[in-house]
N, C-alpha and C positions, 0 to 999 in steps of 0.2 A: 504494500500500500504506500500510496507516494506520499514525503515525510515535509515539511515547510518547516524553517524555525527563522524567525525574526520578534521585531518589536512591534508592537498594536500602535500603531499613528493615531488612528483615531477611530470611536463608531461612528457611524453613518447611520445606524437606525437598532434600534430593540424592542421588542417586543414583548413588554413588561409580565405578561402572562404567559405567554409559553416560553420567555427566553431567546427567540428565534434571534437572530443578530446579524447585521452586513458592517463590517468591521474593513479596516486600511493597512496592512498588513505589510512593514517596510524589511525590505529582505536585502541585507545589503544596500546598495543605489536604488534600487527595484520598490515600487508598493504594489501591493497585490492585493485585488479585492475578495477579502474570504467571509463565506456564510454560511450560518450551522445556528446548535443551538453553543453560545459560548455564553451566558449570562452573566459569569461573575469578574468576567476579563476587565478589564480597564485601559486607558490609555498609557502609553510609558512600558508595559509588560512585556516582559520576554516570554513567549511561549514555542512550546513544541507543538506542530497539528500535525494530524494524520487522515486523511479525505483521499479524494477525487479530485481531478482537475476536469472543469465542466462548463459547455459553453452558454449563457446564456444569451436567450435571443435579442434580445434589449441590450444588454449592458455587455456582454462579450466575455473575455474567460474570466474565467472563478474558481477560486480552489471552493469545494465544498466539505465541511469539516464533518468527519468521522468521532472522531476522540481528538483530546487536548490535553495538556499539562502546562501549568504556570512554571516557568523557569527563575530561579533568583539571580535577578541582575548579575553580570560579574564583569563590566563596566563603568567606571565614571559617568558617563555619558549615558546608561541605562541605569544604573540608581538615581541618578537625577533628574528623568525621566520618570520612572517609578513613582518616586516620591512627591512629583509636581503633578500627578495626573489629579490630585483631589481623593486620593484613597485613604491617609489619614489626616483628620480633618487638625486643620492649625497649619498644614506645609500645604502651600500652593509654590509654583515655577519658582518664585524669589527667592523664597526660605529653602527648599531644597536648595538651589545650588549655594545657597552661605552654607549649608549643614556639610555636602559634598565638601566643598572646597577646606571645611576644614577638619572633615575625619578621612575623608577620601575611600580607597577600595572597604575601609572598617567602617563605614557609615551604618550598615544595615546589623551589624554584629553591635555595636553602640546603641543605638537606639534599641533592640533586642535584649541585650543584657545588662547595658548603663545606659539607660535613659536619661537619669540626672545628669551628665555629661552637656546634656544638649546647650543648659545654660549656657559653658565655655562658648557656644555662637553666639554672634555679633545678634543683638535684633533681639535674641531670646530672650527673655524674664521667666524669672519663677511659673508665675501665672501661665504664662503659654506655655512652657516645658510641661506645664502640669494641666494643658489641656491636650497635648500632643500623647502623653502619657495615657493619658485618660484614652483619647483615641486608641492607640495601641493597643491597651486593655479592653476594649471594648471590641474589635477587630479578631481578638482571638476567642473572646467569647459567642460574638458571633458566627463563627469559624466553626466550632463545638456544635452549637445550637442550627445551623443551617445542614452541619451535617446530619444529624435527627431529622431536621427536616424535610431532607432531599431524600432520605431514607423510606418515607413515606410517599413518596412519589408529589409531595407539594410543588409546586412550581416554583422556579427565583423568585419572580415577585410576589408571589403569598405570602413564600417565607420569610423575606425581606420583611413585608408589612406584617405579619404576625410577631418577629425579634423585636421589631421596633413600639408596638405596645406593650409586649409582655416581659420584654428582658429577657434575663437569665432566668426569669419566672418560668418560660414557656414550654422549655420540657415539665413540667411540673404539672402545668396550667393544663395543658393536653392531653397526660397520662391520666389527670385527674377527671375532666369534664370536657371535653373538645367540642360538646354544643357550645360552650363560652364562648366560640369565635362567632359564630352565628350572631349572637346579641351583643359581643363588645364591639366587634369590626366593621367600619363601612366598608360596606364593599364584599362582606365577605357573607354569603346567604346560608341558608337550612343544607341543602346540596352540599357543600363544599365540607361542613363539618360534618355533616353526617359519613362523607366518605375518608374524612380522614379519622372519625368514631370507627368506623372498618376496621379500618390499615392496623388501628391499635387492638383491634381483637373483642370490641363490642360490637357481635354480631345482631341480638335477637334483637327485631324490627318494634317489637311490640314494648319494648325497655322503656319503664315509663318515666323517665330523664330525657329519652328521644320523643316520646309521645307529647309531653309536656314542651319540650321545645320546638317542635314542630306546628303544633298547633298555636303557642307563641307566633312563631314565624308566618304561618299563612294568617292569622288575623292583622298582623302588622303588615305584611305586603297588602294585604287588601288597603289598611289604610295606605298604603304607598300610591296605590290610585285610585286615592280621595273618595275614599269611602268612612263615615263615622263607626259604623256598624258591619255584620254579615246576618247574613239569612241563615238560620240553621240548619233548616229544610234544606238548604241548597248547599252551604256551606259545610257541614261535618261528610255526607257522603262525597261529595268532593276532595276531601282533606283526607279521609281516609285514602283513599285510591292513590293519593300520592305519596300518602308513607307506609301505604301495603303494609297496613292493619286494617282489625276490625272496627266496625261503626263501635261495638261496645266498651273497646278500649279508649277512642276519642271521649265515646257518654264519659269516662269514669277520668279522663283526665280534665273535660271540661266542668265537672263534679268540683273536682278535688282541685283547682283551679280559680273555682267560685267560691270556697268554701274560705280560701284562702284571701280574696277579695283581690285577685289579679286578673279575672276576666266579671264582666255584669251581663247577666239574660237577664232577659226580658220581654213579654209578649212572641216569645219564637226569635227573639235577636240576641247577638254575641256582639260584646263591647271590650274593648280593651277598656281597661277598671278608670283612667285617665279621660279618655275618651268619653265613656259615659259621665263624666263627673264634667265635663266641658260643655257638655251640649244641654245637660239638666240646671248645672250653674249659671250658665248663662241666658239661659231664659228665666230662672229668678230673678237675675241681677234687672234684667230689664222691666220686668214687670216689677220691680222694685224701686228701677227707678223712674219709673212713669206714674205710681202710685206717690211716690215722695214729693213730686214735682206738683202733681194735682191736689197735694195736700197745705202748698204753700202759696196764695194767693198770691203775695205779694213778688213773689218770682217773675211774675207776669209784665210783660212790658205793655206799655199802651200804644194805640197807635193813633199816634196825635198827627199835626198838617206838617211838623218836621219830617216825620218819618213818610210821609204822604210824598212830602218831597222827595224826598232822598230817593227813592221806589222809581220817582214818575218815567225814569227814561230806562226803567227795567223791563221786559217781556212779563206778560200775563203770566208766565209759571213760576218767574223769576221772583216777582213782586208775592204770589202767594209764598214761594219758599221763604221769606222775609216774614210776612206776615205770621204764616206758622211758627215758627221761630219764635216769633213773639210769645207765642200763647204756649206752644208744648214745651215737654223736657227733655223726648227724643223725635228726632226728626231724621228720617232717609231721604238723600237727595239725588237722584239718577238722572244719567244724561250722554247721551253719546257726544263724536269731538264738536266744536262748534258750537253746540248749545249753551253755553254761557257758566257752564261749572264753576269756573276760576272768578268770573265777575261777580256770581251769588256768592262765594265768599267771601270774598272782596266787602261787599256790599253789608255780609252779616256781619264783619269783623268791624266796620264803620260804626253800626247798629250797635253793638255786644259793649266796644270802646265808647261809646256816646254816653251809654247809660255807668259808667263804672266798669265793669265786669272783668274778669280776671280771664284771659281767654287760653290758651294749650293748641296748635296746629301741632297734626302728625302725620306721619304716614310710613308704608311697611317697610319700603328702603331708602339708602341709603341718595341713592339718584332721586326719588318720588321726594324724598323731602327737599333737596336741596331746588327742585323744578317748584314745587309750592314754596318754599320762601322766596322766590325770584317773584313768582307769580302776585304773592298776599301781599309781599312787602313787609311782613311780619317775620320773625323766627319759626322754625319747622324744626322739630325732631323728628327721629325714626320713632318707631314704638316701643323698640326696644330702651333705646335712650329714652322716651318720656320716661320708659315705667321704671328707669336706673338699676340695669339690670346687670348684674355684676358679682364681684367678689368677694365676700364679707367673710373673714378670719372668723373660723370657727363653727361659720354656718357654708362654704362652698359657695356656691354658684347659687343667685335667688335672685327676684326681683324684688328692689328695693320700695317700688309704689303698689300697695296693696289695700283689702279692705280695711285691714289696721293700722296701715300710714296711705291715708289717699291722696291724688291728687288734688293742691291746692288749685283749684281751678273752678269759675263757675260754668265757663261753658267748656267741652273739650269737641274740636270740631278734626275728625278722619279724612284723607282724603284716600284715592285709590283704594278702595274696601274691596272691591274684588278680588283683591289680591291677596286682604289676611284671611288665613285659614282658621277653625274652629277653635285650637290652644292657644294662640294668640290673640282673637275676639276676648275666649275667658277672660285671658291675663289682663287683658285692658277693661273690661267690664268691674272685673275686682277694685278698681282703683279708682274707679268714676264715684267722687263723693257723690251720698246719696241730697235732691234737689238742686244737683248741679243739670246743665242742658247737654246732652249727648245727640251732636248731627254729623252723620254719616253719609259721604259722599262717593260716588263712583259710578261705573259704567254695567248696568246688569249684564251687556252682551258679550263683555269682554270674556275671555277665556276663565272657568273656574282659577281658585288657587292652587299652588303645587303640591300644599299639603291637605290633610282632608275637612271635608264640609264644603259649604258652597254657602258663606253665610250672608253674602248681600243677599244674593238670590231667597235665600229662605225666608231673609226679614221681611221682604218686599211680599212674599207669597204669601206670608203668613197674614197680612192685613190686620196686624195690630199696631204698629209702628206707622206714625202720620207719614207719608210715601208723599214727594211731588216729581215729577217725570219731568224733563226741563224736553222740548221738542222742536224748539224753534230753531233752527239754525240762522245768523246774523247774517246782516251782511258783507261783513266783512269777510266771515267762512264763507260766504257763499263762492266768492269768488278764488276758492281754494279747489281745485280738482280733486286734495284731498280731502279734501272735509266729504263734499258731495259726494264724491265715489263709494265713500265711506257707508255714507248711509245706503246709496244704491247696494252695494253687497250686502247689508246687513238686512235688505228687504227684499234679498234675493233677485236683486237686476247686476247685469254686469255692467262691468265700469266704461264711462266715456273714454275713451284713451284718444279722440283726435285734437286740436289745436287746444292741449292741455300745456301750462308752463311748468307744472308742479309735479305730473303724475305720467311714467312712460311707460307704456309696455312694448318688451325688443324680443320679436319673436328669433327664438333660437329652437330647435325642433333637439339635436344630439346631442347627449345629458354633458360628454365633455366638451362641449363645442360652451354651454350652459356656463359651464365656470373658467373656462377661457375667456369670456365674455365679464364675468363678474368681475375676472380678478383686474382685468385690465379699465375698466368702469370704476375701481376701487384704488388702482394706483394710482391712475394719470389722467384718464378720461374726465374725471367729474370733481376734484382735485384742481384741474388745470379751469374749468368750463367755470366752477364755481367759487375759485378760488378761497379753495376751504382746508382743511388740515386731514390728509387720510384716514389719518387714526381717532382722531378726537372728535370728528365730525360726521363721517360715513359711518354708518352700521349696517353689517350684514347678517340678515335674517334665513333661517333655514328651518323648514319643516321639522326633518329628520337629522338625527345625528351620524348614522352611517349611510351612505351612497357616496357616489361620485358626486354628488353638489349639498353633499350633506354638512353637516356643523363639521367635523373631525378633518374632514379634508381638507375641506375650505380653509382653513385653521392652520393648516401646515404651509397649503402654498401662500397667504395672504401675508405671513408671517415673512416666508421667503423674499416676498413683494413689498413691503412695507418697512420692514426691520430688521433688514439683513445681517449676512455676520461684518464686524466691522473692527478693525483694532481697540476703537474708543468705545466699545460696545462689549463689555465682558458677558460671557453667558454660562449657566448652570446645566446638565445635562442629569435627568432623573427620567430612569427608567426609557420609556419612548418618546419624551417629552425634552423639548429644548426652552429653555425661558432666560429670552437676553434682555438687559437694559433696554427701558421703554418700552417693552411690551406691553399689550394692552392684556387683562386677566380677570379671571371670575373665579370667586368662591363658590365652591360646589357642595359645600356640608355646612350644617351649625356648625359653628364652633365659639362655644361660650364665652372658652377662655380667653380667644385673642376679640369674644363681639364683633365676628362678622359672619354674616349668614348667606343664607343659599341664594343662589343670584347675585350678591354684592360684586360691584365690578370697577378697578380700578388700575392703574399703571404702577409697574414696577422701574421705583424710582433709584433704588440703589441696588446694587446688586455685589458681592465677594462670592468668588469661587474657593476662595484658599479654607476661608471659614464654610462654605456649604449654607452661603444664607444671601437674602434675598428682602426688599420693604418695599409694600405694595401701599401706595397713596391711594386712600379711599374718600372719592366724596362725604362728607357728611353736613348736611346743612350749607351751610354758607363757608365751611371750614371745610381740611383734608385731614383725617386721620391715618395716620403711619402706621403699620401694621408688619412685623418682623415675621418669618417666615426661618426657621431651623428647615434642615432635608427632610427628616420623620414627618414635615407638617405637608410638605409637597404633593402630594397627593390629593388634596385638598384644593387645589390651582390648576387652571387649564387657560389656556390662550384664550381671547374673544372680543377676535377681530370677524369673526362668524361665531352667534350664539343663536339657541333654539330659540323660537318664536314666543315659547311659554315661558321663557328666563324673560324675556322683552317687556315683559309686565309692568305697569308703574311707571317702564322709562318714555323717554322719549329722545328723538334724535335728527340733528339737523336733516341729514340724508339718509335715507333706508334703501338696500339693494335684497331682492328676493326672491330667491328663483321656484319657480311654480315647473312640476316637471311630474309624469304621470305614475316615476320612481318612486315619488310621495302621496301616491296613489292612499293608502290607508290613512294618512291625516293631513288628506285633501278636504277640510271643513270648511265652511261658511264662518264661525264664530273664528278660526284660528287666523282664515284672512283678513276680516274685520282687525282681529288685533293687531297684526302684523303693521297694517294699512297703517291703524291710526297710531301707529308708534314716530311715524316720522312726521318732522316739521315743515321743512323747506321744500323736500322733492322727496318725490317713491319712483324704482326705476323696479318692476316687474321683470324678467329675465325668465322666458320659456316657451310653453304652448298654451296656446287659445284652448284648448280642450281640457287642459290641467286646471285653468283658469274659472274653465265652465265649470266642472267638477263640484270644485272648491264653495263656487257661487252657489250652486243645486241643492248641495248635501247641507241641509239644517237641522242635521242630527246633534242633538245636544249631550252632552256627555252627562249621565245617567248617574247621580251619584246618590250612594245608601245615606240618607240623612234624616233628622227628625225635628231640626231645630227649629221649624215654623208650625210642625203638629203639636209638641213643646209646650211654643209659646203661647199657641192659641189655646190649650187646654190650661195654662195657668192662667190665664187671661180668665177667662170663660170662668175659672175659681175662683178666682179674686173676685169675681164682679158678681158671683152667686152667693160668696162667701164662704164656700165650700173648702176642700182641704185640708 
C-alpha cells in the first residue's frame, strides 16, 4: 500500500460528524491534496499515511487515506510548526518560535517533562506558563478520555463535545447513565445515547432509565416544534414504536413520571410539568390582571379635547387603539407592515408621558429592541434584560423581575409578540405589577415562534383581551412595493413585480445558476447600485438550511465573497466551521451565562487564535454588548450572512435577497413568504421560479400547533365573571 509522510499545511474542510477531512499535505517542495477520515490531525503535524493514490474528477489526484499515524516532530522547523498550529492553547506562530528558539530540538521533551522551564522564555509569565500547562494537562487527558470514546464507535466530534462538558467526569458520567447526554447536550438526541447505552452493555429496551428518558425526549422534541402539549391517544402508541417497547411500559413510566410531578395529564394531554405551569400561569396572571385594573377607577385616563387632538391625524383603528388604552389594562394591538404599529406607539407613549406614567418598551431580541428604540425615541430593552435576568451568587441563573420584585412600571408596552414563545410570555406576565397596563403589539400572520405556543395568536383567538387590528395601510406605505406586495401574498394574490423600485423578482430557473446569482447581487451588484455596506446592510434569507441555495451553503460561499482570508484578518478554524474577523454571526442556543439567545446576531469584533477565543459585538438597545467566546463555546456560532427565514423574526433589514426554488418545495408557505417579504426595508430582490413563487403564494397552510392558552383563558374568564372556581 502506497506510504506519504510529510507535514499537514493546512485543512481545507472537516466534517465535524463523521471526521471526513481534505487536508494540504507538504511532502518535501511538493503539497498534496489528501482525504480520509483524519479528525484529530492539525496543522504543523508530521504524519505517516497509508491510502491510495486516486483521481478525482473535479479536483485531480489525491492521495486517499487508509490508516494514519501522528509522527513527533524531529525538526526545528516542525516543532515550530507543531506548536503554532493552535493545539495547545496559550502558543500560537509567535510564542512557538521564542519557545523553539530557545530550547531548540529539546522543546517538546521541556515542555513534557519541565514545563516550569517555559518561564526562562522571553514573553512568558507565570500566569501563561501556567495556562500552557494547564493546556498540556488537559491535552492528555483528553487523549485518555477520547480514546474510551472512539472505543465506542463515537464520532471526533461527539466526543470532542461530550470531553468538553463532562471533563474527566465523562468516563464516569457514561458508565454510569449515558441517557445524561440526551438531556445535558445540545445537539446530542435520545438516538445517539441510547446507542452509545448499547456499546456499554445496557441492552434491554424496556430499562426503565431508557423508558423514562425517552419519553422525556419525544415530549421535548415535540415541544421543539412548538407544541405546548401531546395527545396521548396519538402520542404514547407512537412513542412506543420508536423505543420498541410496550404501550404498558410507557403507561407505567408516564405513571411514575406524574407521580413524580415531571410530566402533567390532563383531559387525555401530556405536558412537560414547566410547560403546563406556563400556559395555566399565564392565563391567571392575565385575568388577574384585567381584574386588578377594572378594580381601580382611577387608573382610567379620560378623554378630554387634548387627547381628541393628539388622535385627530390618527387612522380610525389607530385612534381606537389610543382610546382603549385609555380605558383597559390589557390591550392587543395587530397589524401587518405599513399599518401604523410604530406610530400607535409612538402616539400611546405621548398619551402614557402626558399623564405621569412610568412607561417599560420591550421586545424578544436583541435587533427588535434596538429597531423600536430608533423607532419610539424612547429606550427599549430585550425581555430578557427588562426582567434582569442573570447571575445571582448563591441562587444560579434566575430572573431578577418577578411576582415578588415586579416591574416598576405603570404601563409595560411588547412589541414583536409573535415572536415570544409560551416561557417567556410566563416570565414576563410574573413581573407585570398587578393594575399596571399591559399592550401587546405584533403581526398575527407572521411566522409562529421558535419555541413552543403560539401566544399572540391565542390571545387574539381567545377574545378576552380588548384586540384592535390596525388595517389601513398609509400612504406613505402605499407607495412601497413592499409594503403592498406584502399584503397581496398574505391575501393570497401574487406580487406586482413590474415598474416596482423597491421589490425584484430575477427569474433564475437552475438551483446553482440560483446562488451564482445571489452571491454576486450580494457582493457587488446591489452594494455598488445602492451604495450600501454588504454585510451590514444586505441580508440573505433562505427557506431551508440544506440544499444548494440553502442557509449552510450560502454561508460558506458569501463568506468567501465578502470576508475573505486576508493577512489583517486572523481566523479561528472549529470543527467544519471557519470564523475570521468581521464576520457576521448568530447564536444558535440559550445561553444564560454569556445572555444571548437563539437568533441573537452580531459581528465578530476581535478575534486570537493563539488563545482559541473570539468577541462577538451584539446589538442591544441603542448600545453593543461584547460577548467572549472560549473554543468549548463554539458551537454555539454559525456565520449569517445567509440565515433561515424563521431566525429573520423581529428583525429587519435595509436589503433582503431570497431565493424561492421548488428545492424548498416543503416550506414553500404563504405565512413564511409574508415574513421573509416584510423583513426588508429599502429593497426585496426575489431570486428563482414563478412557480416556486406561486406555491409559496397558494399554500395557507398554517402550522398547527398543540396549545390551550386561549381555551385557558376563556374558561378562567368565564370563572371569574361567574364566580366560580
Amino acid at each position: 500500500m502506497p506510504e506519504l509522510e510529510g507535514i499537514i499545511e493546512r485543512i481545507v474542510f472537516q466534517n465535524e460528524e463523521s471526521g471526513f477531512t481534505v487536508a494540504r499535505l507538504q511532502v518535501e517542495k511538493d503539497l498534496i491534496t489528501v482525504v480520509g477520515l483524519l479528525s484529530s490531525i492539525h496543522p504543523g503535524e508530521e504524519v505517516k499515511l497509508n491510502g491510495n493514490w486516486d483521481i478525482h474528477p473535479s479536483y485531480g489526484q489525491q492521495f486517499t487515506v487508509e490508516s494514519y499515524e501522528v509522527l513527533p516532530p524531529v525538526t526545528r522547523q516542525g516543532i515550530q510548526r507543531y506548536l503554532g498550529s493552535g493545539l495547545l492553547k496559550g502558543i500560537g506562530p509567535v510564542t512557538a518560535e521564542k519557545i523553539v528558539k530557545k530550547f531548540g530540538l529539546a522543546t517538546l521533551e521541556v515542555i513534557e517533562k519541565k514545563p516550569e522551564r517555559l518561564e526562562e522564555v522571553e514573553g512568558i509569565g507565570p500566569q501563561k506558563a501556567a495556562k500552557i500547562i494547564q493546556g498540556l494537562q488537559a491535552q492528555k487527558n483528553m487523549r485518555r478520555v477520547m480514546v474510551f470514546l472512539r472505543g465506542l464507535g463515537i464520532t471526533p466530534a461527539l466526543a470532542a463535545k461530550i470531553y468538553r462538558y463532562y471533563g474527566e467526569k465523562t468516563v464516569e458520567v457514561i458508565r454510569g447513565n449515558p441517557y445524561r447526554l440526551a438531556q445535558d447536550l445540545f445537539g446530542v438526541g435520545f438516538r445517539t445515547a441510547d446507542r452509545i447505552a448499547r456499546l456499554t452493555g445496557r441492552t434491554d429496551p424496556a430499562a426503565p432509565e431508557r423508558v423514562r428518558a425517552g419519553l422525556i425526549y419525544y415530549l421535548e422534541r415535540h415541544a421543539d416544534d412548538g407544541h405546548v402539549f401531546a395527545v396521548e391517544e396519538e402520542f404514547l402508541p407512537r412513542t412506543a414504536t420508536e423505543l420498541g417497547v410496550s404501550l404498558e411500559d410507557l403507561r407505567v413510566a408516564v405513571e411514575n413520571l406524574a407521580r413524580s410531578n415531571e410530566i402533567r395529564r390532563e383531559e387525555g394531554l401530556l405536558y412537560l410539568a414547566a410547560l403546563y405551569q406556563n400556559e395555566r400561569g399565564a392565563a391567571e396572571k392575565l385575568v388577574a390582571l384585567t381584574r386588578g385594573f377594572a378594580g381601580c377607577a382611577k387608573k382610567k385616563l379620560s378623554i378630554d379635547e387634548e387627547l381628541l387632538q393628539m388622535v385627530a391625524e390618527l387612522a380610525p383603528e389607530q385612534r381606537r387603539a389610543v382610546e382603549t388604552a385609555c380605558r383597559e389594562g390589557t390591550l392587543v394591538i395587530t397589524g401587518g407592515p405599513g399599518t401604523g404599529k410604530t406610530t400607535t406607539i409612538k402616539s400611546l407613549l405621548q398619551l402614557f408621558h402626558r399623564h405621569g406614567l412610568a412607561v417599560v418598551l420591550a421586545a424578544p431580541t436583541g435587533r427588535a429592541a434596538k429597531r423600536l428604540a430608533e423607532a419610539a425615541g424612547d429606550e427599549a430593552k430585550t425581555i430578557h434584560r427588562l426582567l434582569e435576568f442573570g447571575y445571582t451568587p448563591g441562587s444560579g441563573f434566575r430572573y431578577g423581575r418577578d411576582e415578588k420584585r415586579p416591574l416598576e412600571a405603570d404601563v409595560v408596552i411588547i412589541d414583536e409578540v409573535s415572536m415570544v414563545d409560551l416561557p417567556l410570555f410566563y416570565r414576563l406576565l410574573k413581573a407585570v405589577p398587578l393594575g399596571a397596563r399591559l399592550i401587546l403589539v405584533g403581526d398575527q400572520d407572521q411566522l409562529p415562534p421558535v419555541g413552543p405556543g403560539s401566544v399572540l395568536r391565542d390571545l387574539i383567538a381567545s377574545g378576552i383581551l380588548p384586540t384592535v387590528r390596525l388595517r389601513t395601510i398609509f400612504r406613505q406605505a402605499e407607495a412601497s412595493k413592499i409594503i403592498t406586495n406584502a399584503h397581496r401574498i398574505n391575501q393570497g394574490q401574487l406580487p406586482e413585480v413590474k415598474n416596482a423600485a423597491d421589490f425584484f423578482f430575477i427569474k433564475v430557473e437552475d438551483p446553482e445558476a440560483i446562488t451564482r446569482e445571489i452571491i454576486s447581487l450580494a457582493a457587488t451588484r446591489l452594494p455598488g447600485y445602492l451604495n450600501c455596506d454588504p454585510i451590514d446592510d444586505i441580508q440573505v434569507l433562505s427557506p431551508m438550511r440544506k440544499s444548494v441555495s440553502g442557509v449552510d451553503h450560502l454561508n460558506i460561499l458569501l463568506q468567501e465573497a465578502l470576508n475573505p482570508p486576508a493577512a489583517n484578518r486572523p481566523e479561528l478554524a472549529y470543527g467544519g466551521k471557519t470564523f475570521r474577523l468581521g464576520d457576521k454571526v448568530m447564536q444558535v442556543r440559550n445561553n444564560y451565562q454569556k445572555m444571548v439567545f437563539n437568533g441573537d446576531m452580531g459581528r465578530i469584533i476581535q478575534l486570537d487564535p493563539e488563545e482559541e477565543q473570539l468577541v462577538v459585538g451584539f446589538p442591544e438597545g441603542r448600545e453593543e454588548r461584547q460577548v467572549v467566546y472560549e473554543d468549548a463555546d463554539l458551537d454555539e456560532l454559525v456565520l449569517s450572512y445567509a440565515i433561515s427565514v424563521h431566525k429573520s423574526q423581529g428583525s429587519e433589514y435595509p436589503v433582503v435577497i431570497m431565493p424561492l426554488t421548488t428545492q424548498h418545495y416543503l416550506l414553500l408557505q404563504r405565512n413564511l413568504l409574508y415574513t421573509g417579504v416584510t423583513r426588508a426595508k429599502k429593497m426585496l430582490v426575489l431570486v428563482g421560479t414563478w412557480k416556486a413563487l406561486s406555491i409559496a403564494v397558494k399554500n395557507d397552510r398554517i402550522e398547527n400547533r398543540n396549545s390551550r392558552l386561549a381555551q385557558v383563558l376563556r374558561r378562567l374568564a368565564e370563572e371569574e365573571k361567574t364566580g366560580g372556581g
